[in-house]
N, C-alpha and C positions, 0 to 999 in steps of 0.2 A: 591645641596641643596641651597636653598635661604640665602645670607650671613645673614638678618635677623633673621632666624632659628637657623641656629648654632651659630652666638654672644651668642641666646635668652638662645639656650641648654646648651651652655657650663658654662655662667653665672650661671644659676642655680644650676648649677653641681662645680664649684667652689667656689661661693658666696650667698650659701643660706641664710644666715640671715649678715651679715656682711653689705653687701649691702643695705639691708632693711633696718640697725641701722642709716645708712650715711644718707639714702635717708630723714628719721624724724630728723636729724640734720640739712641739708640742706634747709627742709623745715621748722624750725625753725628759722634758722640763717636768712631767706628770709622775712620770719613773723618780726620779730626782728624788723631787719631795714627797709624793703619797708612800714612798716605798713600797710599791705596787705592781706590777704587770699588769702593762696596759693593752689592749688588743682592741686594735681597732678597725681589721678588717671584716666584723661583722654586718655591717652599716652602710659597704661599698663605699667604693675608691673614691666617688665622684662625688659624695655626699661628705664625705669627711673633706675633701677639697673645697667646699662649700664651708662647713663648719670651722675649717682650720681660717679661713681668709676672713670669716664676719667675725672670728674670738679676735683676730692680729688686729683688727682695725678698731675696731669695739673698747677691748681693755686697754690700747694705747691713746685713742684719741675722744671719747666717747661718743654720746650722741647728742647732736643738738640739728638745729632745722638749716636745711641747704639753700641757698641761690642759685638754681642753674640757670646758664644761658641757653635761649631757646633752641632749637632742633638744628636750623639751619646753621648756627656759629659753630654746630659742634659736629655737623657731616663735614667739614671740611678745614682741616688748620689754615692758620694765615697768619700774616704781617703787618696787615694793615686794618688794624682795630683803634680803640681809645686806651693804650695804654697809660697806665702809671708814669707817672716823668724820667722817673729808674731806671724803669725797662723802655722806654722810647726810641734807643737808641741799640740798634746791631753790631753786634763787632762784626768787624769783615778782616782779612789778610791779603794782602799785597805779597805775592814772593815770586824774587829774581835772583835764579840760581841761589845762593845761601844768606841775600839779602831778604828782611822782614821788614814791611810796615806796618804796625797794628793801628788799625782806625779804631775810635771810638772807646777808649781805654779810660774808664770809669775811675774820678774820683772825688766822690759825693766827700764834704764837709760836713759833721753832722750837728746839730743842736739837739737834736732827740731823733727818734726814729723817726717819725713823720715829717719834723722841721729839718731840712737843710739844704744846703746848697749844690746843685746837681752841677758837676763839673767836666765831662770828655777833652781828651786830649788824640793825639795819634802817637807813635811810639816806632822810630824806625832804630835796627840794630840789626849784627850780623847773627844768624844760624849761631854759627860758633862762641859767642858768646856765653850761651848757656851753659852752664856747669853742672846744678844738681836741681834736684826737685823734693820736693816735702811734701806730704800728706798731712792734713788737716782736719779732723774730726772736732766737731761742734754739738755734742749731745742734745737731746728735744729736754722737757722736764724727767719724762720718762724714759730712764737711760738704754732701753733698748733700740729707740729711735735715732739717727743721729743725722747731720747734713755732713757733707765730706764735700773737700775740695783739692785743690793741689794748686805750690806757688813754686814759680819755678827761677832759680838763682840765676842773674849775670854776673861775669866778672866784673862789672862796676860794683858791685854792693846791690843793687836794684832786684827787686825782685815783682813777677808778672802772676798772679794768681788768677786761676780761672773754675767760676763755680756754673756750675748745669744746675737750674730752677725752674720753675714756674713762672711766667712774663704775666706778669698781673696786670688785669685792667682795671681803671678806676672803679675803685669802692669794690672790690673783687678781693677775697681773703680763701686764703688757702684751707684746702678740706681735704683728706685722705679718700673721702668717700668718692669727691666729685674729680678726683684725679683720675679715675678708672672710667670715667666718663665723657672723655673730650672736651671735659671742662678747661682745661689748661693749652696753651702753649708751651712748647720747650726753650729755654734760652739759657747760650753759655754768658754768661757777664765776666767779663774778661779786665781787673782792677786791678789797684792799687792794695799791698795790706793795708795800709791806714784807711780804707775805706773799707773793705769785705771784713778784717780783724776790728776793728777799733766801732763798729759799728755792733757785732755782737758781743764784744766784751765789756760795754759800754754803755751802750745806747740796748738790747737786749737781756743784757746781766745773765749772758749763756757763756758756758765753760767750753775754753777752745786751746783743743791740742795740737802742736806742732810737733812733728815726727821728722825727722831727715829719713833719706831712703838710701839705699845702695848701689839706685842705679848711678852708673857712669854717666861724664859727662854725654859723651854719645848716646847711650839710651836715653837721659835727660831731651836730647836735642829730638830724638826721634819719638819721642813720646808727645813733646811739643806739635811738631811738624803732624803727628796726627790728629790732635786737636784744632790746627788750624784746616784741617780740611774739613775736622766736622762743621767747625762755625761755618765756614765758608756753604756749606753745603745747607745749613739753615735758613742760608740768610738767601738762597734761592729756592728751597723747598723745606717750607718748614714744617713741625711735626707736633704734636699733642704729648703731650706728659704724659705720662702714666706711675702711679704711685709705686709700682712693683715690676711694671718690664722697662720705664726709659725715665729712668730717677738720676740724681746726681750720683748716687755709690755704683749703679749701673751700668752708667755712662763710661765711667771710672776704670771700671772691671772688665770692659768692651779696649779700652784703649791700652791697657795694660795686657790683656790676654793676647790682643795683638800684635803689639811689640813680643810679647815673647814666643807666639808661634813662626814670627818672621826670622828672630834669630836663634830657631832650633833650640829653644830653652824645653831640657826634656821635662820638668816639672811644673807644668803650665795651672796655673791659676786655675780651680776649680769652684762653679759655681755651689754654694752651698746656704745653711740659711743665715748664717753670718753678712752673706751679703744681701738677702732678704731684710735683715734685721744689723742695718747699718752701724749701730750703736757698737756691736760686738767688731767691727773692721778691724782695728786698730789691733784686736787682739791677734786676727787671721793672718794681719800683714806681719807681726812679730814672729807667728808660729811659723809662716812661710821663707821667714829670711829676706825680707822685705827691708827692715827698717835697720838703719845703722846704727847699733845698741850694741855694749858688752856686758848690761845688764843686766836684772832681770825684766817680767816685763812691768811688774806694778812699781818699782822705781824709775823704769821707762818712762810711763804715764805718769808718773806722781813732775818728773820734772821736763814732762813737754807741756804741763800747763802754764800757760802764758800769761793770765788776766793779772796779776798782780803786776809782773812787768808793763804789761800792757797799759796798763793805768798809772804808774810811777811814770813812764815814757812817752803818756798821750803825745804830747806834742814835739817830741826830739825829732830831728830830720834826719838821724837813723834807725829810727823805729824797728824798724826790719830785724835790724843786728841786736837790738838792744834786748828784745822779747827773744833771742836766741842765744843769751848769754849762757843757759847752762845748758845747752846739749852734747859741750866738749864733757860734760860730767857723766853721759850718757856712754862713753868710751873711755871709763874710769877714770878720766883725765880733772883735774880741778878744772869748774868754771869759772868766768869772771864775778859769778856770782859770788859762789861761795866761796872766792878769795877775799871780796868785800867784806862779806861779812864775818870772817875770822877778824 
């Protein structure tokens, strides 16, 4: 078969609309700056789908040489490999009637990235409990990349964050390229902020935003309640990463768009390349009415960055609250911050 043909089939067959979102970004981003007219359907649909997905992966992460796992690790996902010490452990969920047990509720201690102390607990509380949820955007170097998570409030103060990653096996490091390749596993890690936050603001030296959102307690609780079924569902049929159709902002946007088609939300989350290109989320969720702000959106983000909190607060035992002291500012109201610091 002509390698032409099968690039063209297999694209299709993996990137039917994903690619197409990039390829109108790209020609955007090109319009932007060359002030140009750019026309791209000279070239055919299936070829510029090809070219749009090796410039996205290319100019964001470059090239350097891959470790794949052999043939057979990667026809078929699993559980039972040599993982990482991290990821060794699955969350699972217990639920009776609107009682929760969370097993396995991650809270690594760190000394650096590599050194620390790998700690799981279990975590039992009622459904109702939950009150709000936050959106958490983590930018890569290159700000168009980002990791996104979500942590979601009890009325104790407590708060359950849960991120969708790549389950790394020993000496296994993450590659955009080898994600499209059944190189990976999927895994929700289901923590503590002081472990998921204090580990990238700290021990990573990466900028991480906290956004509060406007769903209600109840969507909070039902948006929860669908992520325990996905873990639950991993942890009996598990499934391969993929860098662009089963990513953490993905995951994300699967759990959200379905909460909103359940309660007849007529303006339902549209896949677009914002959510291809994760970095720009935070923007999508502002423009949609997502995030509870009265302000604009770059005073938004200027003060849901947390690392300096984050660091002043390493080790308070309410952590939580304390990296969250100015988002009453984000609803024009003074925070406790910047009453300190008057």
């Amino acid at each position: 078969m002509d390698a032409k043909i099968f690039l063209a089939r297999a694209l299709n067959q993996q990137f039917p609309h994903i690619s197409r979102v990039f390829v109108r970004f790209v020609k955007h981003w090109l319009h932007e700056r060359l002030v140009t007219s750019v026309k791209i359907y000279p070239f055919g649909r299936t070829m510029h789908k090809l070219i749009g997905l090796t410039f996205l992966i290319a100019v964001t992460f470059g090239c350097k040489p891959l470790q794949v796992n052999n043939l057979q690790d990667r026809l078929q996902p699993s559980n039972d490999r040599d993982w990482n010490v991290d990821m060794s452990m699955l969350p699972t969920a217990e639920v009776v009637g609107r009682h929760i047990v969370l097993k396995n509720v991650r809270d690594c201690i760190y000394a650096t990235e590599q050194d620390f102390v790998i700690r799981y607990f279990d975590k039992s509380f009622d459904l109702d409990q939950i009150q709000s949820v936050d959106f958490i955007l983590v930018p890569f170097k290159n700000p168009m990349i980002a990791h996104t998570m979500l942590s979601f409030e009890l009325d104790n103060g407590d708060y359950i964050s849960v991120s969708a990653e790549i389950r790394t096996e020993k000496a296994e490091k993450y590659s955009p390229m080898l994600g499209i390749s059944n190189q990976f596993e999927l895994i929700y890690v289901v923590a503590t902020e002081r472990d998921l936050i204090r580990l990238r603001t700290h021990h990573r030296d990466a900028d991480v935003y906290i956004y509060p959102t406007v769903a209600t307690p109840e969507q909070s609780q039902a948006l929860f309640m669908s992520i325990l079924e996905r873990i639950n569902g991993l942890q009996q049929t598990p499934e391969f990463y993929h860098t662009f159709k089963n990513n953490c902002t993905t995951n994300i946007y699967e759990h959200v768009t379905q909460l909103q088609r359940e309660q007849s939300i007529v303006n339902v989350l549209q896949y677009n390349w914002q959510i291809l290109l994760p970095g720009f989320t935070d923007r999508l969720a502002y423009d949609q009415g997502l995030l509870r702000t009265n302000v604009s959106f770059l005073e938004t983000k200027r003060l849901a960055l947390v690392n300096d909190l984050a660091h002043i607060h390493y080790d308070d035992p309410h952590f939580s609250q304390k990296i969250r002291s100015r988002q009453q500012a984000m609803l024009g109201l003074d925070s406790a911050d910047e009453i300190m610091i008057r």
